[in-house]
C-alpha positions in Angstrom: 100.5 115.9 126.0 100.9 112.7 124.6 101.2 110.8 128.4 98.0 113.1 129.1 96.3 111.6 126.3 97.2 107.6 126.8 96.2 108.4 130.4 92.2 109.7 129.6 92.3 106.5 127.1 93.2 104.2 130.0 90.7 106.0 132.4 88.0 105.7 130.0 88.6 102.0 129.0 88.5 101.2 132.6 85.6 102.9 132.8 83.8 101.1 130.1 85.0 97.7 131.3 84.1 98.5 134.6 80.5 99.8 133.4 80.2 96.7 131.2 81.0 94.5 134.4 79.0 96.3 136.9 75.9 95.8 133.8 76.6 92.2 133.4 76.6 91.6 137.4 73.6 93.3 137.9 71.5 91.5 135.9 72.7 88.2 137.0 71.8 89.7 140.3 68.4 90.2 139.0 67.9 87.0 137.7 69.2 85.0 140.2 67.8 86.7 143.2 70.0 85.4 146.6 68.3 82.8 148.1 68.4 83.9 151.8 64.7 83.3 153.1 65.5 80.6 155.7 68.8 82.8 157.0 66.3 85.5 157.2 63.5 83.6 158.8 66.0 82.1 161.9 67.2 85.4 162.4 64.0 86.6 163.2 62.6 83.4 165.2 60.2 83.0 162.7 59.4 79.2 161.0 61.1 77.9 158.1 58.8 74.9 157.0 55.4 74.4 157.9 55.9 71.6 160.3 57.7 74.1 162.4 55.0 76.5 162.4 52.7 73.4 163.1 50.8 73.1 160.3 50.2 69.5 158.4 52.0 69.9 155.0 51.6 67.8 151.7 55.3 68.5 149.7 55.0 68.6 146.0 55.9 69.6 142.8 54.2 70.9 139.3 56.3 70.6 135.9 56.9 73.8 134.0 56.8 73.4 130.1 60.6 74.0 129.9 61.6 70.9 132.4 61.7 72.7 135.8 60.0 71.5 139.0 58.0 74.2 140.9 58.2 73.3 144.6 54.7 73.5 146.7 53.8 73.3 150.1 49.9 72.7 150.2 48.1 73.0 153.7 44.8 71.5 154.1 43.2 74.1 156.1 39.0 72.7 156.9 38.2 76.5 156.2 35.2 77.1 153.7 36.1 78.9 150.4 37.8 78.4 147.1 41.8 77.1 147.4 44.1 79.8 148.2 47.7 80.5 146.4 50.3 82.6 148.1 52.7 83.8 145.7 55.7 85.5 147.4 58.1 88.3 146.2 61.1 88.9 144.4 63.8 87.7 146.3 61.8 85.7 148.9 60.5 82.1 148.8 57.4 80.4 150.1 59.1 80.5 153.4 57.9 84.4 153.7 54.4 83.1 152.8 54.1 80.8 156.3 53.1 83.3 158.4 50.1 84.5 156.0 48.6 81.0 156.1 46.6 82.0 159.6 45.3 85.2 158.0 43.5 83.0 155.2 42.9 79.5 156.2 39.3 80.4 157.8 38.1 81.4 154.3 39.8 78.6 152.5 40.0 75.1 151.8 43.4 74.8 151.3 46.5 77.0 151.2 49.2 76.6 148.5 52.7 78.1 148.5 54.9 77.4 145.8 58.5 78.5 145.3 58.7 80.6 141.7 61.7 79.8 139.7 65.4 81.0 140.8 63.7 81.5 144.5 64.0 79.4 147.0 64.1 75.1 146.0 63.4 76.0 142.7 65.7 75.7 139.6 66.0 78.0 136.8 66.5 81.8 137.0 63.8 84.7 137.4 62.5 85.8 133.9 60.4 88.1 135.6 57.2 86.6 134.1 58.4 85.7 130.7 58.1 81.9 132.3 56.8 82.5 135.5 52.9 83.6 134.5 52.5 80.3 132.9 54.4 78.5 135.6 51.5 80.0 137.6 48.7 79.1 135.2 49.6 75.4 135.2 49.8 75.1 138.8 46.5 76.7 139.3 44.9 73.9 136.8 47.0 71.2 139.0 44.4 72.3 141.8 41.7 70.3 140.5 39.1 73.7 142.5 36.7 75.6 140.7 37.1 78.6 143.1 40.9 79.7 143.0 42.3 82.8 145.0 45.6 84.4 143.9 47.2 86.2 146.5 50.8 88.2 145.8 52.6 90.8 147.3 55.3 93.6 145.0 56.5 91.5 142.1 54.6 88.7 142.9 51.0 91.2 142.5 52.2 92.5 138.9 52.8 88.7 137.8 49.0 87.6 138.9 47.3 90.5 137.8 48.5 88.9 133.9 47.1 85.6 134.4 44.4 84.1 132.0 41.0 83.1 133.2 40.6 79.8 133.3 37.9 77.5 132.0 36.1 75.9 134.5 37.7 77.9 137.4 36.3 81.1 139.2 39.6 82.8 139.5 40.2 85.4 142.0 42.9 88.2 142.3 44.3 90.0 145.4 47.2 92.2 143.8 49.2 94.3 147.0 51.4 96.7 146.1 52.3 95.8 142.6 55.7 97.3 141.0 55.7 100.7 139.1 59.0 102.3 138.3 58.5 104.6 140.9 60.4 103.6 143.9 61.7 99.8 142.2 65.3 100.7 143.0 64.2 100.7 146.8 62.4 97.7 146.5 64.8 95.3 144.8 67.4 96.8 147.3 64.8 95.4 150.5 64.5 92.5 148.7 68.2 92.1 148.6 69.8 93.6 145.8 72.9 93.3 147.0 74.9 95.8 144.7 75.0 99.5 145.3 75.1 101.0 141.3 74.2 104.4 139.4 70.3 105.0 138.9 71.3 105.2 135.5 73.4 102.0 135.6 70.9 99.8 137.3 68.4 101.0 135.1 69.8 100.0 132.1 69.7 96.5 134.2 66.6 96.7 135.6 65.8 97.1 131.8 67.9 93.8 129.9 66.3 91.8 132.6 62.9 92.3 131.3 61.8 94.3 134.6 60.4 97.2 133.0 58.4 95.0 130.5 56.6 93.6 133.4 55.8 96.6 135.7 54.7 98.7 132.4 51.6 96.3 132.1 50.2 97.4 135.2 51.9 101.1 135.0 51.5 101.5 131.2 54.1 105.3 130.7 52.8 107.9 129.1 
């Protein structure tokens, strides 16, 4: 009885610890989304700067409050209409943005792709718009336009659909496909999650990583 015993206590501490591991893994996963977009892009033959896909390119950068750069690509398009920001998703970079640029430079001025932080060239880790909405915020005022489109796609639409008007700037919206809990585990594994965890588990990661926070603006629960 006694082996019995010292056995279930060793079975369940190595179930905690391995709970506790998986938890701690998952959101460091989470945060620090794998930076694959340029692997991804060869594989498919598509471009993985703009140069390649032949489009003049200025390379910049905008300072966040807290120190890090935000990498940009800005494309001077000679289309008519306000500038145009192409925010990518979780776990892609501006790279993924490239081939939207031909479906909106007729309609704008210029096209600008920035990488958010812990994607692609830039620093820091995802905070799932904790940092990111202002990051956003100061690059749009960077622009020097008075006619600003936002443009994001998944986690990228729930993060512009937050941002503050700004004075002096006509700012415009296009929000595809925002998160809701309904279906997220799917989506962060296409965006390449790259654990395979418990619903239960990866919930209770999805939800220390400040996930949920974010998706319940747009998908308030009942």
């Amino acid at each position: 009885m006694q082996i019995f015993i010292g056995l279930m206590i060793l079975v369940c501490t190595a179930t905690l610890i391995w709970g506790l591991l998986a938890l701690v893994t998952a959101v460091r996963c989470l945060k620090r989304p794998r930076r694959h977009s340029m692997v991804r892009a060869i594989s498919m033959g598509l471009p993985v700067d703009p140069e390649e896909a032949g489009w003049d390119v200025d390379s910049w950068s905008v300072s966040c409050p807290d120190g890090i750069e935000m990498p940009v690509w800005s494309i001077r398009t000679g289309g008519a209409g306000p500038v145009t920001v192409l925010i990518h998703d979780w776990g892609d970079s501006r790279i993924e943005c490239l081939p939207l640029v031909s479906e909106w430079k007729d309609e704008s001025a210029m096209v600008v792709m920035p990488d958010l932080r812990g994607h692609g060239d830039a620093a820091g880790i995802c905070t799932f718009g904790r940092l990111e909405i202002a990051d956003i915020e100061i690059l749009i005022r960077s622009l020097d336009a008075e006619h600003v489109g936002v443009v994001g796609h998944g986690y990228a639409a729930n993060l512009i659909s937050q941002l503050q008007e700004q004075p002096d700037i006509t700012l415009q919206r296009v929000c595809d496909e925002p998160w809701t809990r309904e279906g997220l585990h799917e989506r962060l594994v296409s965006g390449g999650f790259p654990i395979q965890l418990p619903g239960w588990l990866l919930d209770m990661a999805i939800r220390r990583s400040g996930v949920f926070q974010l998706v319940d603006r747009n998908d308030p629960r009942p």
